[in-house]
C-alpha positions in Angstrom: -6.7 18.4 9.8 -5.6 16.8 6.8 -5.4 13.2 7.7 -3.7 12.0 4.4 -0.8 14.9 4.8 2.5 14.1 6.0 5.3 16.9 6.9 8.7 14.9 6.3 11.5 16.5 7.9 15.3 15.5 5.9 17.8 16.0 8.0 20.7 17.8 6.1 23.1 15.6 8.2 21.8 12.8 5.4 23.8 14.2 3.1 26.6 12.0 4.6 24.5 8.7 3.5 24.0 9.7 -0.6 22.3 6.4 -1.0 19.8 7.1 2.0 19.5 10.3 0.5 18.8 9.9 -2.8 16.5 6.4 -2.0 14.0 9.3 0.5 13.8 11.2 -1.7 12.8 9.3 -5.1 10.4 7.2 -2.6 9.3 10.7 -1.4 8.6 12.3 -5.2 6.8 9.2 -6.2 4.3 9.7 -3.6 3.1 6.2 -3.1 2.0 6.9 0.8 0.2 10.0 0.4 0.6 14.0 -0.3 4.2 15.1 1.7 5.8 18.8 2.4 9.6 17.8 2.6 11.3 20.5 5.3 14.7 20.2 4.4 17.3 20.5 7.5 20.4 23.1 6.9 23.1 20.3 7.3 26.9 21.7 6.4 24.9 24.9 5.8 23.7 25.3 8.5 26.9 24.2 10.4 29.0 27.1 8.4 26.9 29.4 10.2 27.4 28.0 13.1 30.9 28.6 12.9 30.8 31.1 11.5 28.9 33.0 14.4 31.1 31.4 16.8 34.3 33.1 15.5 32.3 36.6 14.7 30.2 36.6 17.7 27.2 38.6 15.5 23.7 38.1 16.8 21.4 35.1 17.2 18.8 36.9 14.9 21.3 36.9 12.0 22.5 33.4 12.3 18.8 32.3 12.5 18.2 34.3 9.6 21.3 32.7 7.8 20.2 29.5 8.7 17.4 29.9 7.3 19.3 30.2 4.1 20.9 27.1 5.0 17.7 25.6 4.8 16.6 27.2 1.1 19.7 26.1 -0.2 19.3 22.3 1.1 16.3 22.4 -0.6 17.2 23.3 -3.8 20.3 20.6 -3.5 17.5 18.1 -2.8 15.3 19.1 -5.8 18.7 19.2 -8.4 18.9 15.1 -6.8 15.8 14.7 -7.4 14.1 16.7 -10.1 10.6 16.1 -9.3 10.1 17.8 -6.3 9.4 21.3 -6.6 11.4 23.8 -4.2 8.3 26.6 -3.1 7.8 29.0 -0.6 4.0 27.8 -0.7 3.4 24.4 0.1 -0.2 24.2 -0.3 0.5 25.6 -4.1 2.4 22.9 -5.3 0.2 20.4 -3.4 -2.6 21.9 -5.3 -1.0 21.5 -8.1 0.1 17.6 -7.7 3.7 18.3 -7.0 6.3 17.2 -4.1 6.7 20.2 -2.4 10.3 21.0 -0.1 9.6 24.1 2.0 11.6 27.1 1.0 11.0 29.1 5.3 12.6 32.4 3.5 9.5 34.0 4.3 10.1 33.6 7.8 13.3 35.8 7.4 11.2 38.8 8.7 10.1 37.2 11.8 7.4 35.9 13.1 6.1 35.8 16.4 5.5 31.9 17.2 9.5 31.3 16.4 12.1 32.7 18.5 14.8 33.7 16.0 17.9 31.5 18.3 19.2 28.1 17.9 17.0 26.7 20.4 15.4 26.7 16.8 16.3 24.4 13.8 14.7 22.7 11.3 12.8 20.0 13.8 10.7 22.4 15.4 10.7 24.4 12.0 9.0 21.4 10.4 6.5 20.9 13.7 5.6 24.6 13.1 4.6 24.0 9.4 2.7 20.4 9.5 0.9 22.5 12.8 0.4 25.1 10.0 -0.8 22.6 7.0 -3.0 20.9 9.4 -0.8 17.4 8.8 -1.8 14.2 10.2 1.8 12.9 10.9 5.3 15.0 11.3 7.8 12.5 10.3 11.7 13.8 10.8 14.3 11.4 9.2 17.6 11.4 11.2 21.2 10.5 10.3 20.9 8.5 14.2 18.2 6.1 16.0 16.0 7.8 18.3 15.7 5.6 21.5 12.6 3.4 22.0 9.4 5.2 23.6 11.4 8.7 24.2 9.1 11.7 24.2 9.5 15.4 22.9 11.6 16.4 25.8 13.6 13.1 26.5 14.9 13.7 22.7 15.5 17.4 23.1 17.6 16.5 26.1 19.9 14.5 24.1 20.5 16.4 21.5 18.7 14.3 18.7 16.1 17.4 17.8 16.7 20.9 19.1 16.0 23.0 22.6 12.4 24.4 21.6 10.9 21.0 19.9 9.0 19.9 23.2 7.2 23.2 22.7 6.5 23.3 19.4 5.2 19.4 19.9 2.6 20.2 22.2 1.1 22.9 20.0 0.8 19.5 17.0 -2.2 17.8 17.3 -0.8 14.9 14.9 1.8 12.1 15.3 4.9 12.5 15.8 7.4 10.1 14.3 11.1 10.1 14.2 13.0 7.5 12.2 16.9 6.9 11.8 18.7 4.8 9.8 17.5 1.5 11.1 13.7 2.6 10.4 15.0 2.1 6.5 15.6 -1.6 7.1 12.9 -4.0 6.1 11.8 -6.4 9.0 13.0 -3.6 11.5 10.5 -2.4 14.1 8.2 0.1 13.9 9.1 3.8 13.5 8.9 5.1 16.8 6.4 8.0 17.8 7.1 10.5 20.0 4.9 9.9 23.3 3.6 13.8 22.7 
């Protein structure tokens, strides 16, 4: 495990804050606490497809592939904000190579056998798949909400605050788990709370 690696999860539902937005991710790209992987979440994207597939009825697999998309395209929006992260398909490249990484998951479009191609998978457990991958020390996910105090993998999927197959994908992380809304930006706030994986 990489104990100085952190997997940061943006929600695309950030894109509603701009300030927020742009504030993660120049904190992010200067890299004062350590190397990161930004996942990008699919956001509006991602919520087109949704929509889409709801008036079209086409297949799960499609929409996961499309949202997947969503994803790549949130990520090059986040490196045109901010121009120092480096959008890649291969994290451990650009890490190499002392550049922010965000996570381009088109390479997943052809499957792969550890994600179920549904909406019971987004970009939360997405991002638990790929610090599980990188051998991160922490998987932090930035929300547009607060999680609630002490809540665990399952108590958060149940709510709706990360998606169906998180729980699942948390117990395969050996890491921390931490998920922070808005109120985790605050200074004197208290601590980030971690998931009780």
């Amino acid at each position: 495990m990489s104990h100085g690696l952190s997997v940061v999860k943006v929600g695309g539902s950030l894109v509603a804050d701009r300030a927020r937005l742009r504030r993660l991710l120049g904190a992010l790209a200067d890299g004062t606490d350590g190397p990161v992987v930004i996942v990008p979440g699919g956001g509006a994207l991602a919520d087109a497809v949704r929509a889409t597939q709801a008036a079209l009825g086409f297949p799960d697999s499609l929409a996961h592939r499309l949202a997947l998309d969503a994803m790549a395209g949130m990520g090059r929006i986040f490196a045109a904000l901010e121009p120092r992260l480096a959008v890649t398909e291969d994290p451990g490249d650009a890490l190499a190579a002392g550049r922010v990484p965000v996570w381009d998951p088109s390479a997943l479009k052809g499957g792969h056998p550890e994600i179920p191609e549904s909406w019971d998978v987004t970009s939360d457990s997405l991002a638990l798949w790929l610090a599980t991958r990188l051998g991160a020390a922490t998987c932090l996910l930035v929300k547009s909400a607060d999680p609630a105090p002490g809540a665990g993998p399952a108590e958060l999927a149940r709510t709706g605050l990360v998606d169906a197959a998180f729980p699942g994908f948390a117990a395969r992380f050996p890491g921390r788990i931490v998920l922070r809304g808005p109120a985790g930006d605050r200074p004197g706030r208290a601590a980030v709370p971690e998931c009780a994986a």
